[in-house]
mmJSON file of the N, C-alpha and C atoms, coordinates in Angstrom:
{"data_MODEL":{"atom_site":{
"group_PDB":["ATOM","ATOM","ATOM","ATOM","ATOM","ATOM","ATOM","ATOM","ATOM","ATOM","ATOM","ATOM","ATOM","ATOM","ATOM","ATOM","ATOM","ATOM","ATOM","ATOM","ATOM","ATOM","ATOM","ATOM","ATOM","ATOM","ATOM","ATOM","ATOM","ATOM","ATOM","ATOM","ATOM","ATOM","ATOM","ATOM","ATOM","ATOM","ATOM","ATOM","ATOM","ATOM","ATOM","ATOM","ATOM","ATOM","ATOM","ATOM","ATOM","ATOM","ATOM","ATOM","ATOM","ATOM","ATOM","ATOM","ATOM","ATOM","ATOM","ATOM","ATOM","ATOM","ATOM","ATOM","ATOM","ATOM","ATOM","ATOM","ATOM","ATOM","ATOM","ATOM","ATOM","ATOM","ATOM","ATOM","ATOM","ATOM","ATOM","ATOM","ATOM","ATOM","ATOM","ATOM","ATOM","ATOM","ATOM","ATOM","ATOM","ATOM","ATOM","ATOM","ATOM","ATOM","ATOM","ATOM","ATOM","ATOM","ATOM","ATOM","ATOM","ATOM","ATOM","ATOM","ATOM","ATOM","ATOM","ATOM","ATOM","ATOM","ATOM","ATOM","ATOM","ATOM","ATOM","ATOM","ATOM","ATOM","ATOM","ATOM","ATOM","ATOM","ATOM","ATOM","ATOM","ATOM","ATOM","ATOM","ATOM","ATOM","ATOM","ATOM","ATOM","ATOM","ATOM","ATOM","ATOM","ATOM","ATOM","ATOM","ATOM","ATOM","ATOM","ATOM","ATOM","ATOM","ATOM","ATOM","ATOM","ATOM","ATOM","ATOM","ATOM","ATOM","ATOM","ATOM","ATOM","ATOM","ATOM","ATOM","ATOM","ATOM","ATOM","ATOM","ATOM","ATOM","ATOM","ATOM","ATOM","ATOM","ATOM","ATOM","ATOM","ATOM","ATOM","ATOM","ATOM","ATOM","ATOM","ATOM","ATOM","ATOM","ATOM","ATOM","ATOM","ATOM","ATOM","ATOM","ATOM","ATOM","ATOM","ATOM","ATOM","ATOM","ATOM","ATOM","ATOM","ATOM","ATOM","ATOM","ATOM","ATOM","ATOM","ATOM"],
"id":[1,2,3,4,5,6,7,8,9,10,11,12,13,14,15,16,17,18,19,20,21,22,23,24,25,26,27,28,29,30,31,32,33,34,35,36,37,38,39,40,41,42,43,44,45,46,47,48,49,50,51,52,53,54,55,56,57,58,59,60,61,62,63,64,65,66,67,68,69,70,71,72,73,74,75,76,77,78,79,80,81,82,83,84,85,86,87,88,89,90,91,92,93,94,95,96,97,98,99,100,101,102,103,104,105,106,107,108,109,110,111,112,113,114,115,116,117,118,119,120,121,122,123,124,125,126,127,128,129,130,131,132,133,134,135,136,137,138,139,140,141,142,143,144,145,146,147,148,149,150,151,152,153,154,155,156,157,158,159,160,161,162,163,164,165,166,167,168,169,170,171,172,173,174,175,176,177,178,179,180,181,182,183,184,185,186,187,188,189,190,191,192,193,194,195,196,197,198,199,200,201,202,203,204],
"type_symbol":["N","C","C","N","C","C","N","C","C","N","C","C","N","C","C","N","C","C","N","C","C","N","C","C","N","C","C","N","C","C","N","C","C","N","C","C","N","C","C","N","C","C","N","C","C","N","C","C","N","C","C","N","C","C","N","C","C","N","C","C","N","C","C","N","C","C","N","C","C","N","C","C","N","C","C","N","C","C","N","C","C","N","C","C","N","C","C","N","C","C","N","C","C","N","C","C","N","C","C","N","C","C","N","C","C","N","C","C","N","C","C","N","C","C","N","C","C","N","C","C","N","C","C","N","C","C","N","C","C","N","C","C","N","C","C","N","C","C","N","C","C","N","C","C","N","C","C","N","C","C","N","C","C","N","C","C","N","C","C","N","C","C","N","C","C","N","C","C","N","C","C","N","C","C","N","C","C","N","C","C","N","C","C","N","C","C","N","C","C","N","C","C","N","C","C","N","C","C","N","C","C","N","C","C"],
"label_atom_id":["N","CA","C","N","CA","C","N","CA","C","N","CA","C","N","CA","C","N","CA","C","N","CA","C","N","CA","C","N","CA","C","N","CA","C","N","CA","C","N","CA","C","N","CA","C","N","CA","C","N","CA","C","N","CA","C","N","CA","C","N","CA","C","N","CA","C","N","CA","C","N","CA","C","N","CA","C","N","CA","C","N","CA","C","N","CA","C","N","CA","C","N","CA","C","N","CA","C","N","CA","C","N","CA","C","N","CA","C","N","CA","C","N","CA","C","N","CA","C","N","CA","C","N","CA","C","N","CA","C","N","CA","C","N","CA","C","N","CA","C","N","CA","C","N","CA","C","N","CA","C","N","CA","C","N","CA","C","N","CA","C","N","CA","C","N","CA","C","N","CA","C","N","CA","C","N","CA","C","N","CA","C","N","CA","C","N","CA","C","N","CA","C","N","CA","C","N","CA","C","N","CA","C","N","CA","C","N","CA","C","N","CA","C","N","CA","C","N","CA","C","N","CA","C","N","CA","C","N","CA","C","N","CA","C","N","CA","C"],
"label_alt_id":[null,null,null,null,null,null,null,null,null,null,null,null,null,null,null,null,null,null,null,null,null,null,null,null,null,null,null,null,null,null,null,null,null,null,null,null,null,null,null,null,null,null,null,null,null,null,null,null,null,null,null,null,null,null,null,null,null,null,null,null,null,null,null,null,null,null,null,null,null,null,null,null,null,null,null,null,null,null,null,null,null,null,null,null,null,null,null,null,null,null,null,null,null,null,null,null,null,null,null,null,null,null,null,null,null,null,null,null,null,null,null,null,null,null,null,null,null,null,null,null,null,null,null,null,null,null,null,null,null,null,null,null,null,null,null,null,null,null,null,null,null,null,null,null,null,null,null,null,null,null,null,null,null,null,null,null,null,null,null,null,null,null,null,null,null,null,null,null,null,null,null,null,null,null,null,null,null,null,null,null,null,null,null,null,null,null,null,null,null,null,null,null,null,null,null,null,null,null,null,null,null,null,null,null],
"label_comp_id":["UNK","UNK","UNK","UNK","UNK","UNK","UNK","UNK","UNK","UNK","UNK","UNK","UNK","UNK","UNK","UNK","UNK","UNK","UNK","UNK","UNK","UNK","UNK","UNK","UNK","UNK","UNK","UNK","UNK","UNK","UNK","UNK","UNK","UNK","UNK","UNK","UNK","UNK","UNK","UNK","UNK","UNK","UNK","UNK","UNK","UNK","UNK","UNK","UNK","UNK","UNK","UNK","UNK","UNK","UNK","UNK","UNK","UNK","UNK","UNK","UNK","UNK","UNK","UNK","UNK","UNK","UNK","UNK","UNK","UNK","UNK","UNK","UNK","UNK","UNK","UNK","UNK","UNK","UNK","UNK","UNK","UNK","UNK","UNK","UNK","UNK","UNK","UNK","UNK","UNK","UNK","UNK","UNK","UNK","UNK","UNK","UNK","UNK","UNK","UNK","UNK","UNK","UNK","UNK","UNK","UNK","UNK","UNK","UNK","UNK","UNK","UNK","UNK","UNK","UNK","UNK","UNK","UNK","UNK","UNK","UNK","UNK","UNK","UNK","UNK","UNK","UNK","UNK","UNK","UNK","UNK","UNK","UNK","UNK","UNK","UNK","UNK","UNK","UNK","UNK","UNK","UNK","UNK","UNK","UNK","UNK","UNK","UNK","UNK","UNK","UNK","UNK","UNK","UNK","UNK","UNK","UNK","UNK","UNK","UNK","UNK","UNK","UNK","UNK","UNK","UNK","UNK","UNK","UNK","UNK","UNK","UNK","UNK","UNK","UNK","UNK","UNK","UNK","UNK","UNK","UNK","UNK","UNK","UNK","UNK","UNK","UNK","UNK","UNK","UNK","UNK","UNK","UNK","UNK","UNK","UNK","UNK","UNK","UNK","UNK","UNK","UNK","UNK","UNK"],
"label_asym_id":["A","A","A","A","A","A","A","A","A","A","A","A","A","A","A","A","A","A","A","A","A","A","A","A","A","A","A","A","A","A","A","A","A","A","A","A","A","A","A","A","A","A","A","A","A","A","A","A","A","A","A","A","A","A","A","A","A","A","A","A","A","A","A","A","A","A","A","A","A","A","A","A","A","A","A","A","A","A","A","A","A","A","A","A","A","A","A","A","A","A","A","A","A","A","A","A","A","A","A","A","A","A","A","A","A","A","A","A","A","A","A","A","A","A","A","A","A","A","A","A","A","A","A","A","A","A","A","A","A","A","A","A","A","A","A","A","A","A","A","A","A","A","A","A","A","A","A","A","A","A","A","A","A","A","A","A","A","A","A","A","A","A","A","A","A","A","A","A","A","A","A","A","A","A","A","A","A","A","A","A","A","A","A","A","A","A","A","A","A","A","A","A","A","A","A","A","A","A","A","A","A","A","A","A"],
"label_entity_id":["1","1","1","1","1","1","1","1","1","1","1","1","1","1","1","1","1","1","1","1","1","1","1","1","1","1","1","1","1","1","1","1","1","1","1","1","1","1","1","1","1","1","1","1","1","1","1","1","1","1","1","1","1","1","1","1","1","1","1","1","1","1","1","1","1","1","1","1","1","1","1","1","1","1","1","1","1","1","1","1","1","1","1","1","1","1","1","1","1","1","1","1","1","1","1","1","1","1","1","1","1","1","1","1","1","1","1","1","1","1","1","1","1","1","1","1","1","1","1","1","1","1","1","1","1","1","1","1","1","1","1","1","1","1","1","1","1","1","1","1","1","1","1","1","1","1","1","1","1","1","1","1","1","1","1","1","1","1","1","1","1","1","1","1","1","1","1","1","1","1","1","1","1","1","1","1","1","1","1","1","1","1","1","1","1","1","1","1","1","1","1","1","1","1","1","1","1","1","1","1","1","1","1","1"],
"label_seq_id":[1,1,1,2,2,2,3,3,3,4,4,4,5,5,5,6,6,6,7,7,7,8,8,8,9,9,9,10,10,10,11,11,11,12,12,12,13,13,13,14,14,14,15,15,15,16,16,16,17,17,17,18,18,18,19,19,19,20,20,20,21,21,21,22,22,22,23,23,23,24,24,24,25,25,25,26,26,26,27,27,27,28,28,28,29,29,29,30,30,30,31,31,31,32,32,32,33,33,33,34,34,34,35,35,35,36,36,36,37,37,37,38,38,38,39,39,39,40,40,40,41,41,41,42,42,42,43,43,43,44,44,44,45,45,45,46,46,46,47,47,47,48,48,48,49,49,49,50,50,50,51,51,51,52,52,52,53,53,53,54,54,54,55,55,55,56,56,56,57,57,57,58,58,58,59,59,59,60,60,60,61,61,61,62,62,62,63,63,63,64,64,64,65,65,65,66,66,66,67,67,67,68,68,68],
"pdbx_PDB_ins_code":[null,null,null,null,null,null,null,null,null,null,null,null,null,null,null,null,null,null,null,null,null,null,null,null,null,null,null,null,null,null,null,null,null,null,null,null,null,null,null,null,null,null,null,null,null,null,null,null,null,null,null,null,null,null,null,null,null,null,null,null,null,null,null,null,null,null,null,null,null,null,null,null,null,null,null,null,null,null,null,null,null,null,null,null,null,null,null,null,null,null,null,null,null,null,null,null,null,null,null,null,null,null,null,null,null,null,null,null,null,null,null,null,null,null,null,null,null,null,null,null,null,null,null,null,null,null,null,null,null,null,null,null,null,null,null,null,null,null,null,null,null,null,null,null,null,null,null,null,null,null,null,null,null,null,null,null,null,null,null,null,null,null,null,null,null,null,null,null,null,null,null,null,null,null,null,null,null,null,null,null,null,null,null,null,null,null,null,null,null,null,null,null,null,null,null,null,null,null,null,null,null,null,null,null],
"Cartn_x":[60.965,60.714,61.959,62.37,63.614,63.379,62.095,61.853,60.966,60.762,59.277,58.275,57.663,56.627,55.824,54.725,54.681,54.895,56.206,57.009,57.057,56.778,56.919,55.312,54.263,53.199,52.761,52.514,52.27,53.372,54.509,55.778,56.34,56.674,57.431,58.509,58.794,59.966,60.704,61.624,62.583,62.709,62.142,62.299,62.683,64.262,64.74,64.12,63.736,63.467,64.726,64.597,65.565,66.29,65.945,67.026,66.399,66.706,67.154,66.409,65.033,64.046,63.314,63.656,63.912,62.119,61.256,59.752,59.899,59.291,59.52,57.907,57.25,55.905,55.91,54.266,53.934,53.603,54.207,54.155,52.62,51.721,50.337,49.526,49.809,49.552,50.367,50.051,51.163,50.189,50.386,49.805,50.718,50.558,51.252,51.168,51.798,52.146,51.054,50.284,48.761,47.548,47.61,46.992,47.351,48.128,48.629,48.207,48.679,47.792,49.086,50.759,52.124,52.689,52.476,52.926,54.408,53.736,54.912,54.786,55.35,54.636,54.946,54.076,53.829,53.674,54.205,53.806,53.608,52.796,51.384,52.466,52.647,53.5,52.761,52.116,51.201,52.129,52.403,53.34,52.839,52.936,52.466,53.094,51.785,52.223,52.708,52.412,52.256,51.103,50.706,49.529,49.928,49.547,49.696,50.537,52.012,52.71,52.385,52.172,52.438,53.253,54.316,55.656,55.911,56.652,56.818,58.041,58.323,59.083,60.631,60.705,62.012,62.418,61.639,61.785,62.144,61.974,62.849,64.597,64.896,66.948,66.396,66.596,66.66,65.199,64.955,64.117,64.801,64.291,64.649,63.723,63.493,62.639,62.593,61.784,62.591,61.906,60.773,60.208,60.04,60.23,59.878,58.922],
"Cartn_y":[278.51,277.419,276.525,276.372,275.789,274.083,273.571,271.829,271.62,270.947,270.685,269.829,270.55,269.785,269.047,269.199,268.624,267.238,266.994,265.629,264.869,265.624,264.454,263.925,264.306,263.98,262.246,261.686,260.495,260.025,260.44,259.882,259.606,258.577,258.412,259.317,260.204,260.911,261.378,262.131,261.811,263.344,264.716,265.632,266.363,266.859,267.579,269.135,269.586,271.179,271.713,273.018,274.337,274.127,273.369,272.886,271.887,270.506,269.192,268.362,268.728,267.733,267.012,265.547,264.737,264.395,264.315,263.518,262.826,261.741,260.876,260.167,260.404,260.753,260.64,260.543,260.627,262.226,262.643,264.332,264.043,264.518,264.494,265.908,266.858,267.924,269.275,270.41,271.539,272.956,273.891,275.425,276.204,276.844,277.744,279.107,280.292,281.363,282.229,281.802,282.948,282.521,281.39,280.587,280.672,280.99,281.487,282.972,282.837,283.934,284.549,283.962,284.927,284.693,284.392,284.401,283.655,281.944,280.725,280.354,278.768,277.565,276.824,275.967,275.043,273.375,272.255,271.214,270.517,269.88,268.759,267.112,267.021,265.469,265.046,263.897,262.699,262.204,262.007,261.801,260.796,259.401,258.722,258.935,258.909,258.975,261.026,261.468,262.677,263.599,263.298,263.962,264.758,265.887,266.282,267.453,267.185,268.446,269.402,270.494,271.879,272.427,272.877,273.243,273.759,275.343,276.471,276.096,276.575,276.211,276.428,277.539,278.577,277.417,276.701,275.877,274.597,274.016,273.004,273.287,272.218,272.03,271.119,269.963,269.025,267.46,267.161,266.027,265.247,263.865,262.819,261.989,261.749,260.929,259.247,258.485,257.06,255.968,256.257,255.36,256.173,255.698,255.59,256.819],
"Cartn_z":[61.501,62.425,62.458,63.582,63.843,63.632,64.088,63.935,62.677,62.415,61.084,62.14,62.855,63.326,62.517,61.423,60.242,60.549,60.309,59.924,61.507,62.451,63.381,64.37,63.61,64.116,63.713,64.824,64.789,65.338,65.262,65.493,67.299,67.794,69.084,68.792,70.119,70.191,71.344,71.403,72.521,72.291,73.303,73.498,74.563,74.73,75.769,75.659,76.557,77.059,77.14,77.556,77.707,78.639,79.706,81.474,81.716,80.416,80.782,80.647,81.12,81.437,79.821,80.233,78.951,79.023,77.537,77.566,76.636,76.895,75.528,75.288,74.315,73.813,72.216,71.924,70.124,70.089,69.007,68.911,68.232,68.666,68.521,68.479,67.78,67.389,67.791,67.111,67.273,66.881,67.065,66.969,66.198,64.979,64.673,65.197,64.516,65.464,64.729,64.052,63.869,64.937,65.374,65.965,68.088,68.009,69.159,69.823,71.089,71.543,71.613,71.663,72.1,70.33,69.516,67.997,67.81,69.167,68.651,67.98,67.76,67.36,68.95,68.58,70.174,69.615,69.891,69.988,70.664,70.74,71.707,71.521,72.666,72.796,74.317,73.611,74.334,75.305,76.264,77.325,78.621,78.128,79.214,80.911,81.774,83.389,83.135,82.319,82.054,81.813,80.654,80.05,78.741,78.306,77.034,77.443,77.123,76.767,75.83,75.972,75.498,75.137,74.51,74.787,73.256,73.667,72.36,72.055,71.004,70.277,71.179,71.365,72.19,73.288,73.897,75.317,74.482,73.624,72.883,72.692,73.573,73.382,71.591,72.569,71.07,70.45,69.621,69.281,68.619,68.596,68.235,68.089,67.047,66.159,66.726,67.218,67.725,66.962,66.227,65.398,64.143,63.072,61.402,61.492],
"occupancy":[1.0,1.0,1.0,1.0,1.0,1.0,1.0,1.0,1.0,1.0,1.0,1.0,1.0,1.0,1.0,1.0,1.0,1.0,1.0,1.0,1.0,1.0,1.0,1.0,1.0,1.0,1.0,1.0,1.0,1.0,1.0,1.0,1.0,1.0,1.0,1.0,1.0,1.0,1.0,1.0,1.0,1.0,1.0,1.0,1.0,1.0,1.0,1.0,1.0,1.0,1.0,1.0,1.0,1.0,1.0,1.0,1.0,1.0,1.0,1.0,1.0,1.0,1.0,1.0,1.0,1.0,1.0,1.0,1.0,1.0,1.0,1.0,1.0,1.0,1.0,1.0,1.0,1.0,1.0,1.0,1.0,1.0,1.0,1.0,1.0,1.0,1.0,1.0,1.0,1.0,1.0,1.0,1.0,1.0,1.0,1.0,1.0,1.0,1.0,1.0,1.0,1.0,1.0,1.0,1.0,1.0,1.0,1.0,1.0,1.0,1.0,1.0,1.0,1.0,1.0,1.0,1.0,1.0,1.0,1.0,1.0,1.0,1.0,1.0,1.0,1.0,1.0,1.0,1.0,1.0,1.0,1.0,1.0,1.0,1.0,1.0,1.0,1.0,1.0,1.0,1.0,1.0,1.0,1.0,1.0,1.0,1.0,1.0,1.0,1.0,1.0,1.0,1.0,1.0,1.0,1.0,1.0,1.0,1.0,1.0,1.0,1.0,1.0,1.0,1.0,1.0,1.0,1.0,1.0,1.0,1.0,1.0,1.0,1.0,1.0,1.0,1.0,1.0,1.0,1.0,1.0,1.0,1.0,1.0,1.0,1.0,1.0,1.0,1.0,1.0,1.0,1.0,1.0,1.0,1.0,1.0,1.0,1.0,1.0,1.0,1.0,1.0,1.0,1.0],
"B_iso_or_equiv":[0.0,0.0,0.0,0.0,0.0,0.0,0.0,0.0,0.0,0.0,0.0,0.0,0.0,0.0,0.0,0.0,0.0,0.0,0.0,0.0,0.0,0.0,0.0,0.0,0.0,0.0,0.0,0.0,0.0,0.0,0.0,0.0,0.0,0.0,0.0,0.0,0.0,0.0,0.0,0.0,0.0,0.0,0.0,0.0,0.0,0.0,0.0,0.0,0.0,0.0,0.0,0.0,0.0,0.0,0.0,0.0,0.0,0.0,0.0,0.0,0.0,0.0,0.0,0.0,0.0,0.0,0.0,0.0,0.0,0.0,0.0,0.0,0.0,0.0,0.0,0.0,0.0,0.0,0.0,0.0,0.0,0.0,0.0,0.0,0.0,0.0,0.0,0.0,0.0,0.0,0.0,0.0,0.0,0.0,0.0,0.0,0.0,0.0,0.0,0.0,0.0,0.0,0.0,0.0,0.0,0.0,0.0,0.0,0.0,0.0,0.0,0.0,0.0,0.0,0.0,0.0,0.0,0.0,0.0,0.0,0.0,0.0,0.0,0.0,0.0,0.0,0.0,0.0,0.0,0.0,0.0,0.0,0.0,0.0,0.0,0.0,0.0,0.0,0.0,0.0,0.0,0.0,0.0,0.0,0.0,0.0,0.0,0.0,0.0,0.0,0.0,0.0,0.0,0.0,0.0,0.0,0.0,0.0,0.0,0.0,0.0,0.0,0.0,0.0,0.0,0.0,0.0,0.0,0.0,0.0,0.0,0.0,0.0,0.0,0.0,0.0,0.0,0.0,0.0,0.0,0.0,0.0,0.0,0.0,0.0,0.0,0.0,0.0,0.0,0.0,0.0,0.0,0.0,0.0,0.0,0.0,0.0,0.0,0.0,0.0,0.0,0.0,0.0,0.0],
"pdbx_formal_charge":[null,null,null,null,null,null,null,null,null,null,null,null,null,null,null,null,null,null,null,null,null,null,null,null,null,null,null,null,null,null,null,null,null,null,null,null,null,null,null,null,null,null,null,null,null,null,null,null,null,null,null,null,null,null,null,null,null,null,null,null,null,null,null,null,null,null,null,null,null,null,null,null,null,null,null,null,null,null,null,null,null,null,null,null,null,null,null,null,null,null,null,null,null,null,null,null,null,null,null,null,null,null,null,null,null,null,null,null,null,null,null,null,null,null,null,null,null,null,null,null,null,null,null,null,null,null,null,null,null,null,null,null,null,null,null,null,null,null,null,null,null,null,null,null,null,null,null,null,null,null,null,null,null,null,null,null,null,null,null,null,null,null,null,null,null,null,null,null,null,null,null,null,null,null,null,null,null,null,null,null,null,null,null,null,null,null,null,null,null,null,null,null,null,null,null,null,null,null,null,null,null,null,null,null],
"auth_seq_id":[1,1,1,2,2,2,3,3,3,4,4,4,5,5,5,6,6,6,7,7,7,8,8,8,9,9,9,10,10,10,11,11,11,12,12,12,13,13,13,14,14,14,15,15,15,16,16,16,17,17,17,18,18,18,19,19,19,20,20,20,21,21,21,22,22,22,23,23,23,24,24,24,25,25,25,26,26,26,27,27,27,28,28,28,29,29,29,30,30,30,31,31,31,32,32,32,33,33,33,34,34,34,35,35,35,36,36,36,37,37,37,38,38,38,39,39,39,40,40,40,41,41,41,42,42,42,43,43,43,44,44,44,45,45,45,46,46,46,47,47,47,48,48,48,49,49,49,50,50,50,51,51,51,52,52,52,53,53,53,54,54,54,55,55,55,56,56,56,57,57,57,58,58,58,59,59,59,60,60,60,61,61,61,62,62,62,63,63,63,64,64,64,65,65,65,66,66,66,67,67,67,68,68,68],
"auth_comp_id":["UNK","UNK","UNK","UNK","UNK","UNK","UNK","UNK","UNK","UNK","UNK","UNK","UNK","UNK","UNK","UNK","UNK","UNK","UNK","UNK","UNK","UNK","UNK","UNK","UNK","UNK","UNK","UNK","UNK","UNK","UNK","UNK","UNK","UNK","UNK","UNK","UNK","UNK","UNK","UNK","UNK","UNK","UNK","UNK","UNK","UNK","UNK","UNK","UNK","UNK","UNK","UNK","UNK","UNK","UNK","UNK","UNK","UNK","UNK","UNK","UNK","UNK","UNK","UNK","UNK","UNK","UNK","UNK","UNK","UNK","UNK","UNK","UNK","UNK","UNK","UNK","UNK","UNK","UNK","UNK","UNK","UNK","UNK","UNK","UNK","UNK","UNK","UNK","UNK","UNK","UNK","UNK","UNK","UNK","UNK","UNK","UNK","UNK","UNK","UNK","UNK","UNK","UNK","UNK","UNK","UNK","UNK","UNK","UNK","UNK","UNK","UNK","UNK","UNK","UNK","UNK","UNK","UNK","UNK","UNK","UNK","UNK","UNK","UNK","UNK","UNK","UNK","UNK","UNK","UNK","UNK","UNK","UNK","UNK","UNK","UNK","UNK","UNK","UNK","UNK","UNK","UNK","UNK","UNK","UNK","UNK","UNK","UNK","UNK","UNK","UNK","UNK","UNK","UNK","UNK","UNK","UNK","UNK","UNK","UNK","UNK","UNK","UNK","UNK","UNK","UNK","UNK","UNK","UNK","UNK","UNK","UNK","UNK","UNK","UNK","UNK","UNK","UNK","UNK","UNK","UNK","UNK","UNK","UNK","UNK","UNK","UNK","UNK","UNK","UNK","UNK","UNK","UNK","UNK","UNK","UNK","UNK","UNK","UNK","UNK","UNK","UNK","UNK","UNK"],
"auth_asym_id":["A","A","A","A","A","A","A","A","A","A","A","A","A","A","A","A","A","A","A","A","A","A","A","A","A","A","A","A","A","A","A","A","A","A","A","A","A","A","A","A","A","A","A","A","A","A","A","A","A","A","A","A","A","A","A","A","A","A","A","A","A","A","A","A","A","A","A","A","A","A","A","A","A","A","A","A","A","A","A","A","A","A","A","A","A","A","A","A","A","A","A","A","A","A","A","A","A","A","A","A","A","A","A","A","A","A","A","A","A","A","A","A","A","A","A","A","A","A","A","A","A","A","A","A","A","A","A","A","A","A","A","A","A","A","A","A","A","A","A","A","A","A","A","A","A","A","A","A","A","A","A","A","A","A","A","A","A","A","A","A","A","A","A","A","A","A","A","A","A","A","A","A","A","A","A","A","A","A","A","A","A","A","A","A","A","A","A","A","A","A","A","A","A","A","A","A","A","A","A","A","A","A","A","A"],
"auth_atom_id":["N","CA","C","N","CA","C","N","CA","C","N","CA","C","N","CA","C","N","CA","C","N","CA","C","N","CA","C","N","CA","C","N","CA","C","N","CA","C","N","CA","C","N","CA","C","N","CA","C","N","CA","C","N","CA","C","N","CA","C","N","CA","C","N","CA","C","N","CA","C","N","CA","C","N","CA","C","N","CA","C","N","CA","C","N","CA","C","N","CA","C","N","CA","C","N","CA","C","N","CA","C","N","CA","C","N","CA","C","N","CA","C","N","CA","C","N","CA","C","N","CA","C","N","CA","C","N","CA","C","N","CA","C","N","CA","C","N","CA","C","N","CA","C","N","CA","C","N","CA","C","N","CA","C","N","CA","C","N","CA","C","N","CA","C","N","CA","C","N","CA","C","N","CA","C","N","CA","C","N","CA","C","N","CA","C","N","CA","C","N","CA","C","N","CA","C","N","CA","C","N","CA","C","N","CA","C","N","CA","C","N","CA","C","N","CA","C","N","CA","C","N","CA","C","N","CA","C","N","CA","C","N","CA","C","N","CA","C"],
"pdbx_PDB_model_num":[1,1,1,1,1,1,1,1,1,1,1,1,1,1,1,1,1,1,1,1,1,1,1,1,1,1,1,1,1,1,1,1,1,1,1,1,1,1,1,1,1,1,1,1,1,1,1,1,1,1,1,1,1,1,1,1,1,1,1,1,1,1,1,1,1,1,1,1,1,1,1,1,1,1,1,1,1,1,1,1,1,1,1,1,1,1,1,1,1,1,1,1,1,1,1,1,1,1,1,1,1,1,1,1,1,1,1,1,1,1,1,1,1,1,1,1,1,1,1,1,1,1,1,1,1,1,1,1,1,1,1,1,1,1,1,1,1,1,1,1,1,1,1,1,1,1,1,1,1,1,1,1,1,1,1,1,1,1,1,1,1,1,1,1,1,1,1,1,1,1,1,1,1,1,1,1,1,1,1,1,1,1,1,1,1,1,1,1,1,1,1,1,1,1,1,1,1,1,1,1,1,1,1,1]
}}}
């Protein structure tokens, strides 16, 4: 696993995708890859004027942690 999802639940964060598109959300749950139906991991980021991102691991550029 390339991020520690783990460590960023509860947390405000600042997540770019694979082509750009910036969300900035509380990482609010995640799926591991037994738990999956394609054998990712996936994390759940609460995304106001959004809704609940989905998003596998592979489609993550970069995160950034913005609160404690």
């Amino acid at each position: 696993m390339k991020f520690d999802f783990l460590k960023l639940m509860d947390k405000k964060i600042k997540l770019i995708d694979d082509v750009g598109h910036i969300f900035i959300g509380v990482a609010d749950g995640y799926e591991d890859p037994e738990n999956s139906e394609d054998g990712l991991w996936y994390l759940n980021v609460d995304v106001p004027d959004f809704g609940l991102l989905n998003i596998s691991e592979p489609e993550i550029k970069s995160i950034e942690v913005l609160n404690g």
